[in-house]
Backbone as CSV, one residue per row, in Angstrom:
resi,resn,N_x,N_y,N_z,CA_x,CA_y,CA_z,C_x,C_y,C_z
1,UNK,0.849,-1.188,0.000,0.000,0.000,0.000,0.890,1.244,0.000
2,UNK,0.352,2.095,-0.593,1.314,3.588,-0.673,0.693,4.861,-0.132
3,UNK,1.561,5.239,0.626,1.059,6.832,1.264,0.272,7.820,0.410
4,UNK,-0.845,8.063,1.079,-1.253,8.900,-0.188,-0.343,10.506,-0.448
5,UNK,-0.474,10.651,-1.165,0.106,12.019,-1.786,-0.176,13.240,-1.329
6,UNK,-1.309,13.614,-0.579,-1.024,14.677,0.378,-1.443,14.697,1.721
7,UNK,-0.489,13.422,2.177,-0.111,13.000,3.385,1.223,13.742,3.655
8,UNK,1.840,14.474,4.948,2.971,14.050,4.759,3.635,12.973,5.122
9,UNK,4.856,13.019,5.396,5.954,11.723,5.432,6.638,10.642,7.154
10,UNK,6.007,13.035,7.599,6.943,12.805,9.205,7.024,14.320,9.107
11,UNK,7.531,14.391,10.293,8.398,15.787,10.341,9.465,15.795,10.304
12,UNK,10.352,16.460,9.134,11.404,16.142,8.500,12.531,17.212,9.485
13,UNK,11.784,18.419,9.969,12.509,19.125,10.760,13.335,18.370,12.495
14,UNK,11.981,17.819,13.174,12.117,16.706,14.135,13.453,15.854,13.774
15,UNK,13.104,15.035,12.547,13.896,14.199,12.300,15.510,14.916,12.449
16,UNK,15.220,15.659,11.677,16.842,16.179,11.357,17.777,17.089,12.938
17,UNK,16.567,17.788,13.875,17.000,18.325,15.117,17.521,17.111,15.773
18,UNK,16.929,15.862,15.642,16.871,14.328,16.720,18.619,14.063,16.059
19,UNK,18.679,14.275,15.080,19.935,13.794,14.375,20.916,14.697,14.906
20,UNK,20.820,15.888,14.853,21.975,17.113,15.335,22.124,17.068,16.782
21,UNK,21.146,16.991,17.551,21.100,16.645,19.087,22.383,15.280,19.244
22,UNK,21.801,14.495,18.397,22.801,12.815,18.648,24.641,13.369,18.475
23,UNK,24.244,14.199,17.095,25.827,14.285,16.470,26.600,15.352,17.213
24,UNK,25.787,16.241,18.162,26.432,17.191,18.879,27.344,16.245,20.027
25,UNK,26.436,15.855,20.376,26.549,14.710,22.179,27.734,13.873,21.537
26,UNK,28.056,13.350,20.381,29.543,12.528,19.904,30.221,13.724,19.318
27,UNK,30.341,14.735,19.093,31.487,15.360,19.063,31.637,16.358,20.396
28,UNK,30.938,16.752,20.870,31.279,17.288,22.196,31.834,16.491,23.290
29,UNK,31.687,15.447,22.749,32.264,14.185,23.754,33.754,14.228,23.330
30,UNK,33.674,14.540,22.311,35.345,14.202,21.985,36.240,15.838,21.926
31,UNK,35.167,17.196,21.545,35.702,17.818,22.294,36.154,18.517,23.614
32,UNK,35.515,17.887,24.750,35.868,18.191,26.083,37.030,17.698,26.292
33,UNK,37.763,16.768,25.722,39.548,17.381,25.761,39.804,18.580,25.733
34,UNK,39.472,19.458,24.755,40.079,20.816,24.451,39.314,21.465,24.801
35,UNK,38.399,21.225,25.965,37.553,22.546,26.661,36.718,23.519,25.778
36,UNK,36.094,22.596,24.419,35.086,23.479,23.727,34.392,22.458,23.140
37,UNK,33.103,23.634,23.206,31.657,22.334,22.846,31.821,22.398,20.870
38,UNK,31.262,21.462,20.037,31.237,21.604,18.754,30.687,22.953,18.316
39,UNK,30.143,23.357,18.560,29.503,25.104,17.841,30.757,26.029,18.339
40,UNK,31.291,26.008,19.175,32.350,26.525,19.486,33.737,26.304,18.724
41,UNK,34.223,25.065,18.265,35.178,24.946,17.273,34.765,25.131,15.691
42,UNK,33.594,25.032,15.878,32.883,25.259,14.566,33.070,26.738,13.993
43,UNK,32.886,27.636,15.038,32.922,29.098,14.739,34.987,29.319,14.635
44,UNK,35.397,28.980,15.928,37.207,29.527,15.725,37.194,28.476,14.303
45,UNK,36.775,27.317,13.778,37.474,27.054,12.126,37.230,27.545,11.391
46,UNK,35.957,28.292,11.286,35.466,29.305,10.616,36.381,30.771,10.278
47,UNK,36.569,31.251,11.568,36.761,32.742,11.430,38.421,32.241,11.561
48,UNK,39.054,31.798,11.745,40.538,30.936,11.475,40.751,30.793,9.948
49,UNK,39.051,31.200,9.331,39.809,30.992,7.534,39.743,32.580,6.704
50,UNK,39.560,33.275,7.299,39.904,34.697,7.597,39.056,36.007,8.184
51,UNK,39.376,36.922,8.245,39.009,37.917,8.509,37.592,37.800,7.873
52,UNK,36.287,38.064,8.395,35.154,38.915,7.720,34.470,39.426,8.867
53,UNK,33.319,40.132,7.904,32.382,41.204,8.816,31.338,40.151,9.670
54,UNK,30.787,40.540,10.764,29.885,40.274,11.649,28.240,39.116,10.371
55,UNK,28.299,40.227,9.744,27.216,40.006,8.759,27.607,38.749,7.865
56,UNK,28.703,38.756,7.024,28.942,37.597,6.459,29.116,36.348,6.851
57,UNK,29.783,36.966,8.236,29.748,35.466,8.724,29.002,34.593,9.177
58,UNK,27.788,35.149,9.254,26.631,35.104,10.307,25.886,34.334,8.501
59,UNK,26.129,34.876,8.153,25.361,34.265,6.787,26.235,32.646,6.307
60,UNK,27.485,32.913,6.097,28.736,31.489,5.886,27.878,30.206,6.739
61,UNK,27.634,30.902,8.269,27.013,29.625,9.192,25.854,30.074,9.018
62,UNK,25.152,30.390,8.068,23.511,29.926,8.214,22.745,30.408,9.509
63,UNK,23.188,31.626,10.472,22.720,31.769,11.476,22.166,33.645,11.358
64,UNK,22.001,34.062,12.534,21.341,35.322,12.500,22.534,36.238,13.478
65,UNK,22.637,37.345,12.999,23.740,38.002,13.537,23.673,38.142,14.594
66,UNK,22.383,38.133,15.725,22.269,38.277,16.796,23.096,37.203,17.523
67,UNK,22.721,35.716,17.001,23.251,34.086,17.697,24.502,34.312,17.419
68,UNK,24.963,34.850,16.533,26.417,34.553,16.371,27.506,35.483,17.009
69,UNK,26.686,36.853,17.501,27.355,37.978,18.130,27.426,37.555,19.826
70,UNK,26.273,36.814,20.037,25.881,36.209,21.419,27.181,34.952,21.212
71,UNK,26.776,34.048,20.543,27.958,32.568,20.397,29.917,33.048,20.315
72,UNK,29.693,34.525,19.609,31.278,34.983,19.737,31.675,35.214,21.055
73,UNK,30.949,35.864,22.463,31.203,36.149,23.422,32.229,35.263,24.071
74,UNK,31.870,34.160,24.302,33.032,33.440,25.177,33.810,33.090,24.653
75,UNK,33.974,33.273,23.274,35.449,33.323,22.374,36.014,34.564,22.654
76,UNK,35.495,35.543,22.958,36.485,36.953,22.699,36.929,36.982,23.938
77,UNK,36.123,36.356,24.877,36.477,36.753,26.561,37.850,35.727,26.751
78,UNK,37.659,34.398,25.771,38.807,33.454,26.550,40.191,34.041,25.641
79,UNK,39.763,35.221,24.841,41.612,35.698,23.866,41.590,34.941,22.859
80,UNK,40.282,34.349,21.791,40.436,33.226,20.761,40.442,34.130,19.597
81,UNK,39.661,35.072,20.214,38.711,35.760,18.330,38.522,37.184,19.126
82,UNK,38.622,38.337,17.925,38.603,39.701,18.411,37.940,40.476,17.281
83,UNK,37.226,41.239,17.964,36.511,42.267,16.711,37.253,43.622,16.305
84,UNK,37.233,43.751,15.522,37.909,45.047,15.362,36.566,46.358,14.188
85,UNK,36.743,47.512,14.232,35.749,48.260,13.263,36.134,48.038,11.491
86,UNK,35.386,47.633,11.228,35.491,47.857,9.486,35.495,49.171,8.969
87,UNK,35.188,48.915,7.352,35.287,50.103,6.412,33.915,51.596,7.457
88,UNK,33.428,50.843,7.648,32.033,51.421,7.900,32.072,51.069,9.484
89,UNK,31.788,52.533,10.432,32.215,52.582,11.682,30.914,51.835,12.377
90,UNK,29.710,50.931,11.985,29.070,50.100,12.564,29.393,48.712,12.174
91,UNK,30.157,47.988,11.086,30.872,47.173,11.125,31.536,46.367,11.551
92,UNK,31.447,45.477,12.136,32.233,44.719,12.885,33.001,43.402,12.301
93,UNK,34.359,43.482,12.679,35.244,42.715,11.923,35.753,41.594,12.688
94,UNK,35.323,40.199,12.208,35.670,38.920,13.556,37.164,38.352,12.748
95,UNK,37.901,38.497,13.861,39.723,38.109,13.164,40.248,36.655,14.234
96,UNK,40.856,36.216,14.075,41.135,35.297,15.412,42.728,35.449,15.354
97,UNK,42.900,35.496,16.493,43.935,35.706,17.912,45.128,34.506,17.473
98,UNK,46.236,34.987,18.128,47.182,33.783,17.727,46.802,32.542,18.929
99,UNK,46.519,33.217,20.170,45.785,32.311,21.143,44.776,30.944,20.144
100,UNK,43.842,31.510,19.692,42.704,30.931,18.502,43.041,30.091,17.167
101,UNK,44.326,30.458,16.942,44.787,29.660,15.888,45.119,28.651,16.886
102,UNK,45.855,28.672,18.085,46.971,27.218,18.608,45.339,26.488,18.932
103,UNK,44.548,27.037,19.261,43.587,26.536,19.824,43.303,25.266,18.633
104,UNK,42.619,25.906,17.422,41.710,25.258,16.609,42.262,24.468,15.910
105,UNK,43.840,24.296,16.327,45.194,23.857,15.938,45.118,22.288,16.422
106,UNK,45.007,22.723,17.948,44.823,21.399,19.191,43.073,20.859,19.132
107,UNK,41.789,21.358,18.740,40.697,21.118,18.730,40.736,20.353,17.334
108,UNK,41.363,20.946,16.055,41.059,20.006,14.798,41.943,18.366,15.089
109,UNK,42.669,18.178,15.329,43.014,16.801,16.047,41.949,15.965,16.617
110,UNK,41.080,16.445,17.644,40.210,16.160,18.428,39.226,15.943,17.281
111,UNK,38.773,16.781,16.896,37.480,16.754,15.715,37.798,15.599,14.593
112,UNK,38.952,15.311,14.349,39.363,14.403,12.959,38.713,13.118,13.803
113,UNK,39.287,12.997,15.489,38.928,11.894,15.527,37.400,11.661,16.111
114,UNK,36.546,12.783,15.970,34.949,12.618,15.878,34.836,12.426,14.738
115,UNK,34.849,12.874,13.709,34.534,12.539,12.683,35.229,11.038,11.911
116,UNK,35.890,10.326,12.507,36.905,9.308,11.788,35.732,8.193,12.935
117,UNK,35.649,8.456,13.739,34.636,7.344,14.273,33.013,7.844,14.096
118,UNK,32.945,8.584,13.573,31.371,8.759,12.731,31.375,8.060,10.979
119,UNK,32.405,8.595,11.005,32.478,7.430,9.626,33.026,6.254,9.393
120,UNK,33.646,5.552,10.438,33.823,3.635,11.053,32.155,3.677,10.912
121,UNK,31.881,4.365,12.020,30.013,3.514,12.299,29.501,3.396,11.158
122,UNK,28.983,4.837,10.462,28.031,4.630,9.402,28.882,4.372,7.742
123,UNK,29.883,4.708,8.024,30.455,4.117,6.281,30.937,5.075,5.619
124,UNK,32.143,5.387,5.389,32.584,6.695,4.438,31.781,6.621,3.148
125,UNK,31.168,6.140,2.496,30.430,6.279,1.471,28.494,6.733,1.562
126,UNK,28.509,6.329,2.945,27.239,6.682,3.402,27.619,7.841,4.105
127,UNK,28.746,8.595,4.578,28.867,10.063,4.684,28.609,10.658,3.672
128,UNK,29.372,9.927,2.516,29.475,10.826,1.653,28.468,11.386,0.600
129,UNK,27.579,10.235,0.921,26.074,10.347,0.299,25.199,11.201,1.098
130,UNK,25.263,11.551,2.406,24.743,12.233,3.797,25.388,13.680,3.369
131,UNK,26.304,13.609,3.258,26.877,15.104,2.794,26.317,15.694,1.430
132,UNK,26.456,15.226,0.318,25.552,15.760,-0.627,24.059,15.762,-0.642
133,UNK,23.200,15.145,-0.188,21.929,15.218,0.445,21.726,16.328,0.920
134,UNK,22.377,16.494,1.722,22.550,17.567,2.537,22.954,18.839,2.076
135,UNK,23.493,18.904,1.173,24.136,20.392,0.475,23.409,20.320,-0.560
136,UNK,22.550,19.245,-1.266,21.725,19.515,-2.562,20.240,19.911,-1.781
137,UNK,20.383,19.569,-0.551,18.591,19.828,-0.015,18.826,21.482,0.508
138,UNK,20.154,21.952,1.270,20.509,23.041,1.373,19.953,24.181,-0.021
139,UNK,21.087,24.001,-1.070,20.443,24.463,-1.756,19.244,24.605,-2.428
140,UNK,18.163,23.649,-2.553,16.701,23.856,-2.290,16.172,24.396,-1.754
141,UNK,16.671,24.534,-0.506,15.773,25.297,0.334,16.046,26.771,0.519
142,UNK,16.930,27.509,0.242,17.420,28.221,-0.055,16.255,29.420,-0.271
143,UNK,16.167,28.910,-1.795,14.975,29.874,-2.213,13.959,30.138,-1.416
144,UNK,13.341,29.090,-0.906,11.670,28.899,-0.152,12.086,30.088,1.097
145,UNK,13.443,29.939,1.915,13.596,30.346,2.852,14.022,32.461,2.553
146,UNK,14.173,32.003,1.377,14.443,33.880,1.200,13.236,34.543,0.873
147,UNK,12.342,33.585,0.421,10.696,34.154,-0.244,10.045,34.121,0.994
148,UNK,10.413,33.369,1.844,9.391,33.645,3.348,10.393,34.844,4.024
149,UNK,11.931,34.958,4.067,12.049,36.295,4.771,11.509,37.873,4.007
150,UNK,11.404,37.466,2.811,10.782,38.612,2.185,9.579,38.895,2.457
151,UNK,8.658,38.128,2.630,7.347,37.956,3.084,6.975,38.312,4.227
152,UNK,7.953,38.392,5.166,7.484,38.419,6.340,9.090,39.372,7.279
153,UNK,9.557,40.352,6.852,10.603,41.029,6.892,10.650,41.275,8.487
154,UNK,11.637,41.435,8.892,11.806,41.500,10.731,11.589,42.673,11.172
């Protein structure tokens, strides 16, 4: 028997939070060696690949400038990452610290080996199929998600 057609499937959002919840809890596990949770090395590898504004970067991670100005805080306080003024004196420029390089230096070690036992379990070829899924559904959604911020402007 087959689902009818304007059924949906599940909640695809659920599904995918249940999945990020799991994959946080195995790499935060493996980064509490280096005293930072995954969103935290996520951002110093980020801004470790250079200099940009508050705004771009906030866009690179898919987030809202507010989360990411809030998520920079305990990076700037521990000496990882520093803002400095851009072209334009409301600008803000996220640079990282030589502190922040040794850091993400000693954290990418840690991370190779979250990710090297995420792909023992499920299969480097079933990552690698998980990863384009994932960046071809990204870009799909893309659009839908700029026609609803237009729609509904902050």
């Amino acid at each position: 028997m087959t689902d009818p057609i304007d059924k949906p499937l599940g909640c695809t959002c659920f599904k995918l939070r249940k999945l990020t919840r799991a994959m946080s809890r195995l790499y935060d596990q493996h980064m509490a060696a280096v005293g930072l949770k995954t969103t935290q090395y996520s951002l110093l590898a980020n801004v470790a690949r250079g200099a940009l504004p508050v705004a771009e970067l906030a866009e690179r991670l898919g987030m809202e400038r507010t989360t990411l100005t809030r998520n920079l805080k305990p990076l700037a306080d521990a000496g990882w990452v520093a803002t400095r003024a851009g072209a334009d004196s409301r600008q803000r420029i996220v640079t990282i610290t030589e502190s922040g390089q040794e850091k993400v230096g000693e954290a990418y070690l840690v991370w190779c080996g979250a990710q090297q036992a995420f792909e023992q379990l499920v299969g480097r070829d079933a990552v690698r199929a998980l990863h384009t899924q994932l960046e071809t559904t990204l870009v799909q959604l893309t659009p839908l998600i700029e026609d609803l911020n237009h729609a509904h402007p902050d």
